[in-house]
N, C-alpha and C positions, 0 to 999 in steps of 0.2 A: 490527533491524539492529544489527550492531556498533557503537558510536558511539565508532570512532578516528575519527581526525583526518580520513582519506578517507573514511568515512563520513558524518562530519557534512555534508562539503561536498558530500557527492552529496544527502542530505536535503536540505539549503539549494537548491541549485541545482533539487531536482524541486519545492518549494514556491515558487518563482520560479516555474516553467514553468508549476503549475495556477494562480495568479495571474492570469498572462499571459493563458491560456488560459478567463478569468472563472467560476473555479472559488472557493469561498470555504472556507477552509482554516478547520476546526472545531478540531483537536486534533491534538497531534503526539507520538509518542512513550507511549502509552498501554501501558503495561502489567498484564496479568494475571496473578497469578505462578500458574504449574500451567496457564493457561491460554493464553497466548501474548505478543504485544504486536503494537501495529499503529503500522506506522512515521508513518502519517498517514493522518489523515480528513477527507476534503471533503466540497463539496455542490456541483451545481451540478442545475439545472433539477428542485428537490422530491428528487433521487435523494441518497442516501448513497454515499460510495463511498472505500471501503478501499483505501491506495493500502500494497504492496509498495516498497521501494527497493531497487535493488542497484545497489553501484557492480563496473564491472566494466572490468578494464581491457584482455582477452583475451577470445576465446569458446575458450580452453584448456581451457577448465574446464565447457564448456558457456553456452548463453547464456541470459540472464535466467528466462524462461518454465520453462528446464529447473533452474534451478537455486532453485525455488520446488516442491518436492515433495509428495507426496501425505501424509506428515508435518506439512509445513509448512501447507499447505494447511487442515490438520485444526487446526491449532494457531489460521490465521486464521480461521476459520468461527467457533471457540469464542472468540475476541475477540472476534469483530464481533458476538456473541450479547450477549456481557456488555454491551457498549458502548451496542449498541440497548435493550436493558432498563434497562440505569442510566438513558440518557438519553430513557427513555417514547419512543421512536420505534419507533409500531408502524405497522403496515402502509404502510412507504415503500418505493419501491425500491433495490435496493441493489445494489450491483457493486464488483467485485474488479478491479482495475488493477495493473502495473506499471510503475513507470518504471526505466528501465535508465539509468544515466551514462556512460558510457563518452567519455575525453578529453574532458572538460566539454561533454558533449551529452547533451542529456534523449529519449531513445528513449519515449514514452509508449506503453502495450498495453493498450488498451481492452476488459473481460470477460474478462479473462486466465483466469478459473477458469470461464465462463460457463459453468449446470449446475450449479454445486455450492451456488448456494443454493435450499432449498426443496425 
């Protein structure tokens, strides 16, 4: 994620919302250089799960899900590899999420890549 000032607040706000939501918030802001970054990582019920942010203030430009491309996509896959090997987590489950902000409201989308791992 870009981390200007709307950015940070949409990350703050979607790490509130998995909180809330009894998700426990492992890692924020992971970077791989060549290899991607992953805006946030949770856990909740043994699963891993790679959370996307976008702050968005229109769907002008397309909305969340579309604006997380087959690019990008490829960029998180090869994060969430380095990350699970750094950190010895092998055979867990794993899922790909987004949360969308738009006017300080956390849109969450559960499997958003579902299929692409594995």
């Amino acid at each position: 994620m870009n981390i200007d000032g709307e950015g940070v607040r949409a990350e703050q706000q979607a790490v509130e919302y998995l909180l809330k939501e009894g998700y426990a918030v492992r890692d924020r802001n992971v970077e791989y250089p060549r290899r991607g970054e992953i805006d946030i990582v949770a856990e909740k019920g043994g699963a891993i799960i790679f959370v996307e942010v976008k702050s968005r203030g229109t769907d002008d430009f397309g909305d969340a899900v579309e604006a997380v491309d087959n690019a990008k996509r490829l960029k998180l896959l090869r994060a969430a590899e380095m990350y699970l090997n750094e950190h010895g987590l092998d055979d867990v489950e794993v899922r790909f999420d987004i949360i969308a902000v738009r006017n300080d409201v956390a849109e969450h989308i559960p499997n958003a890549f579902y299929g692409y791992w594995n």
